[in-house]
C-alpha positions in Angstrom: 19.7 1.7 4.9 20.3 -2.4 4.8 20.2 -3.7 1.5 18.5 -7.0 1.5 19.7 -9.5 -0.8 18.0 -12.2 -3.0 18.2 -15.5 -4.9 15.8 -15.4 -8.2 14.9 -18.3 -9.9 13.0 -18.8 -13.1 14.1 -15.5 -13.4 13.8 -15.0 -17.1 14.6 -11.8 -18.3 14.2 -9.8 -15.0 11.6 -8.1 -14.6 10.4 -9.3 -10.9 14.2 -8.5 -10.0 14.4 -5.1 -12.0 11.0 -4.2 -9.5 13.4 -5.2 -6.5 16.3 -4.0 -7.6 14.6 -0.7 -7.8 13.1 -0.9 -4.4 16.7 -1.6 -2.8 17.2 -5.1 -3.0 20.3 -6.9 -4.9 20.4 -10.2 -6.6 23.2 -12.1 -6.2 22.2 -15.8 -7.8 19.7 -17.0 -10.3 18.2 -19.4 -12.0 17.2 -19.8 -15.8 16.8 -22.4 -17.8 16.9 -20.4 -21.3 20.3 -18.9 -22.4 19.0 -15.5 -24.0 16.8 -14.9 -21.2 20.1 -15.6 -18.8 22.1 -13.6 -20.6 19.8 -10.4 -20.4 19.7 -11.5 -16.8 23.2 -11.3 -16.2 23.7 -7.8 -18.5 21.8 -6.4 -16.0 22.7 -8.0 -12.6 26.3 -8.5 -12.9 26.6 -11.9 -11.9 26.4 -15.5 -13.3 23.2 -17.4 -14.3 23.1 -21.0 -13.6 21.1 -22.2 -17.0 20.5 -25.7 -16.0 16.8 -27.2 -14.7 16.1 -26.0 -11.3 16.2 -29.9 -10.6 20.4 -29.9 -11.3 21.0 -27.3 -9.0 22.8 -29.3 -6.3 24.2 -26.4 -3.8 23.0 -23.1 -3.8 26.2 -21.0 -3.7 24.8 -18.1 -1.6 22.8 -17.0 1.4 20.7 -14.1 1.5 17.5 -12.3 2.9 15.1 -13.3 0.2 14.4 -16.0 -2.3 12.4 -14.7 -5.2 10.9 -16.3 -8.9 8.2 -17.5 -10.9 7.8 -21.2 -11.7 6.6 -21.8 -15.4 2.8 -21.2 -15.7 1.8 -22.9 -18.8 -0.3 -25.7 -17.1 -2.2 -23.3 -15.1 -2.6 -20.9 -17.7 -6.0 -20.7 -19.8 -4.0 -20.1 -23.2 -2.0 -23.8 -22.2 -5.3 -25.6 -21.5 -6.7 -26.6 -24.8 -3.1 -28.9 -25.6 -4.4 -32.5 -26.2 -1.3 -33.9 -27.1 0.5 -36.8 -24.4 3.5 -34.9 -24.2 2.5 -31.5 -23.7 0.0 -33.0 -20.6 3.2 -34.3 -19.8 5.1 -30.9 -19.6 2.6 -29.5 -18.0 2.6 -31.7 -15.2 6.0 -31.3 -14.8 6.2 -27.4 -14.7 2.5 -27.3 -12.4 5.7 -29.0 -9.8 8.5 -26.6 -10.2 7.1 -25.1 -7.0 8.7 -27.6 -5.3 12.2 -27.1 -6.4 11.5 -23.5 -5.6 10.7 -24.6 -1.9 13.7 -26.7 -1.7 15.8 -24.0 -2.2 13.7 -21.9 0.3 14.3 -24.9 2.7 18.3 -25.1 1.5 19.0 -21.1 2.6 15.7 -20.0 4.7 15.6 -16.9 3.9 13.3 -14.4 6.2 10.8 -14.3 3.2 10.2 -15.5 -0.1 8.0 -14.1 -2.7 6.7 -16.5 -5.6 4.0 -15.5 -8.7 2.5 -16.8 -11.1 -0.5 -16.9 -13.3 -4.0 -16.0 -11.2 -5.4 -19.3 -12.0 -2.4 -20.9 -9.5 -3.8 -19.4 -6.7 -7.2 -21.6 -7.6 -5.4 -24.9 -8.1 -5.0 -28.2 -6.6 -1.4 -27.0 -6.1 -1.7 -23.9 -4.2 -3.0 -25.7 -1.3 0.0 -27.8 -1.4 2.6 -24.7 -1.8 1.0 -23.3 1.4 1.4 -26.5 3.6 4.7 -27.6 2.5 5.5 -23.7 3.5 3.9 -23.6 7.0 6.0 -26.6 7.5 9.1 -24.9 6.7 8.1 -22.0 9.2 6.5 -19.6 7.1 3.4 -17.7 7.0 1.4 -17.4 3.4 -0.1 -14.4 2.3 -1.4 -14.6 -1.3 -3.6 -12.7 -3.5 -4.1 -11.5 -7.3 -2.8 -8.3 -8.1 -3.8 -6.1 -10.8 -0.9 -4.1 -12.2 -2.9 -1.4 -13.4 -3.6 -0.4 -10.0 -0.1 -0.1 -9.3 0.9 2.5 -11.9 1.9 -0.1 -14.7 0.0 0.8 -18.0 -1.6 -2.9 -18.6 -4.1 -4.8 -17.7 -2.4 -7.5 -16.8 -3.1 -9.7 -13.5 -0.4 -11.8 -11.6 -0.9 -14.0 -8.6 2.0 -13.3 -5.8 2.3 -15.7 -2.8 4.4 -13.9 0.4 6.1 -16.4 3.1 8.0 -14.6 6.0 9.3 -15.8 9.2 9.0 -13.9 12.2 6.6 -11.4 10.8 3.0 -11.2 9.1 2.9 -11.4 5.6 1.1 -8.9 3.8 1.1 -8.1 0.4 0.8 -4.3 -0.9 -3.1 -2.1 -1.7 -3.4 -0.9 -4.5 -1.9 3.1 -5.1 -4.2 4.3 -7.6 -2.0 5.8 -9.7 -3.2 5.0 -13.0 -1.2 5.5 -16.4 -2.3 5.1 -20.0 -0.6 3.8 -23.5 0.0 7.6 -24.0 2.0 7.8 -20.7 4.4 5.2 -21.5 4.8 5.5 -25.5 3.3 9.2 -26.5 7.3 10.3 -26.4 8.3 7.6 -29.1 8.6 7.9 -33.0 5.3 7.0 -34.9 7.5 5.7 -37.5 10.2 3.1 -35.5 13.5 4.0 -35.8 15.3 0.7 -35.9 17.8 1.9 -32.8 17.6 0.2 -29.2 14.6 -2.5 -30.0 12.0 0.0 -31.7 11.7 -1.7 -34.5 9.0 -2.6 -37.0 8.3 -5.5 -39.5 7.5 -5.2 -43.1 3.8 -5.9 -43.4 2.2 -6.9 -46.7 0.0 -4.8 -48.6 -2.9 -6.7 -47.6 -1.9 -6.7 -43.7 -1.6 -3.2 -44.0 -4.8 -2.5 -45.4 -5.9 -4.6 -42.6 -4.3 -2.4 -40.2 -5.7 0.8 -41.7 -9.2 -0.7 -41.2 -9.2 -1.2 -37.5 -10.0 1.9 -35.2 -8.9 2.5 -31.8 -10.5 0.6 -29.4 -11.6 -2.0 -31.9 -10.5 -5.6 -33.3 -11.4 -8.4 -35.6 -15.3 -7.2 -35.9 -14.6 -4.5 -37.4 -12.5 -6.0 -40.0 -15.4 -8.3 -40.4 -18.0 -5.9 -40.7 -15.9 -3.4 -43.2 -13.7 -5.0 -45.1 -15.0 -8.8 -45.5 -12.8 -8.8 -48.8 -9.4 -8.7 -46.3 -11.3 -10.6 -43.2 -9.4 -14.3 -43.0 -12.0 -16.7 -44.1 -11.3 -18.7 -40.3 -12.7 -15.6 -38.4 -16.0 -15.0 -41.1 -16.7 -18.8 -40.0 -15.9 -18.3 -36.1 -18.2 -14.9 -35.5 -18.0 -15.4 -31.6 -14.6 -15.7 -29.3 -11.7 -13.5 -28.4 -12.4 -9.7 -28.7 -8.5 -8.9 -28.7 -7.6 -10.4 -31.5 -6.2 -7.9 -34.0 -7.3 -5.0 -31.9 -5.8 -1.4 -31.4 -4.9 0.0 -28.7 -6.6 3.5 -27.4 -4.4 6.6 -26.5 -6.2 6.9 -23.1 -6.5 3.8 -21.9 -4.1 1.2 -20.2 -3.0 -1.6 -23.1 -4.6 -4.9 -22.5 -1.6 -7.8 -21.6 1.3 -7.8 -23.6 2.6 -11.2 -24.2 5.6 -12.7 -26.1 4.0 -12.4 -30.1 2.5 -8.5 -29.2 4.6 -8.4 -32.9 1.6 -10.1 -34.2 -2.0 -8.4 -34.5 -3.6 -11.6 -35.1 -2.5 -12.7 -31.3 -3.9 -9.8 -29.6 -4.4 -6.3 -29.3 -1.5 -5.3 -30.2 -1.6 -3.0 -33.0 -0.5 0.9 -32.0 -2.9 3.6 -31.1 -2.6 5.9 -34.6 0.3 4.3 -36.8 -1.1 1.6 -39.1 1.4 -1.6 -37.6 2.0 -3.6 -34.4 3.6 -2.2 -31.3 7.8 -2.4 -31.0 9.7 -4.3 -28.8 10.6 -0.7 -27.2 6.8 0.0 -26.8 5.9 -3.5 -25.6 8.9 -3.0 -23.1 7.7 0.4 -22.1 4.2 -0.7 -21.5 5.7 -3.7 -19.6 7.6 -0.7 -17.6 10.9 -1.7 -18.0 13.6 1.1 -17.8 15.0 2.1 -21.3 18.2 1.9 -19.7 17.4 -2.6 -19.0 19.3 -4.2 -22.0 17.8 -6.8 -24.1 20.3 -10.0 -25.2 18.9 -12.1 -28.1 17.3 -12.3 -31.4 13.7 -10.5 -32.1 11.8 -13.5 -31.1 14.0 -14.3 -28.0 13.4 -10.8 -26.6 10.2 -10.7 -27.3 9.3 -13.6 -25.0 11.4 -12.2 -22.6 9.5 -9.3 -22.8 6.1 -10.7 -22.7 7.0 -13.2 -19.9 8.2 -10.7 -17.5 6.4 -9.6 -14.1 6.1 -5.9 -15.1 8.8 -4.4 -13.0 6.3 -1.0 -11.5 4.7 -4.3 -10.3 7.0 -6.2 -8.7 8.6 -2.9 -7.4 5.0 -1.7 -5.3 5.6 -5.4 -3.8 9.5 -4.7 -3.2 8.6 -1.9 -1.1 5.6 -2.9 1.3 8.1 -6.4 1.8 10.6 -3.8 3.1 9.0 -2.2 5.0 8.0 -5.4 6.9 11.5 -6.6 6.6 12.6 -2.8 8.6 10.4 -3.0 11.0 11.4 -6.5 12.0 14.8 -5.2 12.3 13.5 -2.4 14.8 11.3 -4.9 16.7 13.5 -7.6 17.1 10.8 -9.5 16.2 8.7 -8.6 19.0 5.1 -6.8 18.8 2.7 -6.7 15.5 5.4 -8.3 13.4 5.9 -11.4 15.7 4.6 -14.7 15.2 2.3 -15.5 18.2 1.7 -19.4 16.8 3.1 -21.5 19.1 3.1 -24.3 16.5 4.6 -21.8 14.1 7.7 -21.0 16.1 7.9 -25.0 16.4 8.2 -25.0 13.0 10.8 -22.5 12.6 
């Protein structure tokens, strides 16, 4: 069986690369701009990181079958719209461009196909239409669509937009496999109480957070605090009755967790707090429910590996992707590019 290789960038922790890496795929250059994240990276790929902006990357050392990666989502994101300071609308329109260093690097080593993701909303911004012309032009054809990882095994509800290019073949990105898991699936095995050993750890909550905890029951949030303990409810949610329903919620046993992003160590962020013990989820459980092996080592401090956790593509995710792209990617090698798989665009095969 070939392995097909690929070049990540924006890589962050892994996670897209752990999902190819486990569909047969190996990573032999990446990209990332923040050290800890790198340095997890490279713990678990084996090879050097380049760690400065995408924009410094002058030669890309490498060939290989794929290029893979996430640009930064903040500006499309809906928790990175409400940011009324100049410089953050600057950043923002900064990273909403990355996509275009991504592309020159797809133009640089023209790979047979390149997978990029990124937040749903991307897929519904001025910028999508431009990622998909500026692609035709380099000879590919654009699938894209928003997949839902819970339909794909991963015990979250978390949604990522994935945009497939190939050359010589159709694009097509994977249906759903119905295998559905819950919070029990992925963290029933683990100690109620953490342990402190490989990232299941726990903070040391106040008496009044915990109290806080103990009044929230599984399934619920911030309105039940409100309703039965007014005494402990923060006098900012009494006065905003309306809003976010996650917010210091607690997860159910039988149900797939809602998205876990980088601060799942705080309750007030989102629901976050663990199905029967009184306190917020691990890093171990956060990592499980993100699907990452417990084998994938973590580099940095709590904070660092938290945002690598949260920021990840879940890797049961990026793994169901892996595997439909190879099986495209096989059955080009058996066609030799000839039948279903060929392009039949005469403009297309100008392009290319």
């Amino acid at each position: 069986m070939r392995k097909y290789t690929f070049i990540d960038l924006f890589c962050g922790a892994g996670g897209l690369a752990e999902g190819f890496r486990q569909a047969g795929f190996e990573s032999v250059f990446a990209v990332e701009i923040d050290k800890a994240a790198a340095a997890t990276y490279e713990a678990n790929f084996h090879h050097p990181v380049f760690t400065k902006p995408i924009e410094q990357l002058r030669r890309v050392p490498v060939t290989a079958d794929l290029v893979i990666g996430g640009p930064p989502c903040q500006g499309f994101s809906p928790l990175g719209r409400f940011t009324p300071s100049k410089e953050q609308e600057t950043n923002h329109i900064r990273m909403n461009a990355l996509w275009r260093h991504f592309l020159t690097v797809v133009k640089r080593v023209q790979p047979l196909a390149f997978v990029m993701e990124n937040v749903p909303e991307f897929l519904r911004s001025a910028e999508f239409p431009r990622v998909k012309r500026a692609a035709e032009k380099l000879g590919y054809l654009i699938a894209a669509d928003v997949l839902r990882a819970v339909d794909f095994g991963v015990p979250q509800c978390r949604r990522r937009g994935f945009i497939l290019g190939t050359r010589g073949f159709i694009p097509a990105l994977p249906q759903r496999t119905g295998e559905r898991k819950t919070v029990r699936d992925a963290i029933g095995d683990l100690a109620l109480e953490p342990t402190g050993i490989d990232w299941h750890i726990g903070r040391n909550p106040t008496p009044k957070s915990l109290l806080r905890y103990r009044a929230i029951p599984p399934g619920g949030n911030r309105f039940d605090l409100m309703r039965t303990r007014p005494e402990l409810t923060p006098g900012c949610w009494i006065r905003k009755r309306t809003g976010s329903t996650d917010v210091f919620g607690r997860l159910r046993w039988d149900r797939p967790a809602l998205t876990i992003r980088t601060e799942f160590f705080k309750p007030e962020k989102g629901c976050y707090l663990h199905p029967q013990a009184d306190r917020p989820i691990t890093h171990r459980e956060a990592a499980r429910l993100q699907t990452f092996p417990d084998s994938f080592i973590f580099v940095g401090s709590k904070i660092e590996v938290a945002k690598q956790i949260g920021n990840a593509v879940p890797p049961k995710l990026a793994r169901a992707v892996a595997e439909h792209l190879r099986v495209l990617l096989d059955m080009r090698e058996q066609t030799g590019c000839r039948g279903a798989f060929a392009i039949r665009s005469p403009a297309a095969l100008t392009l290319a």
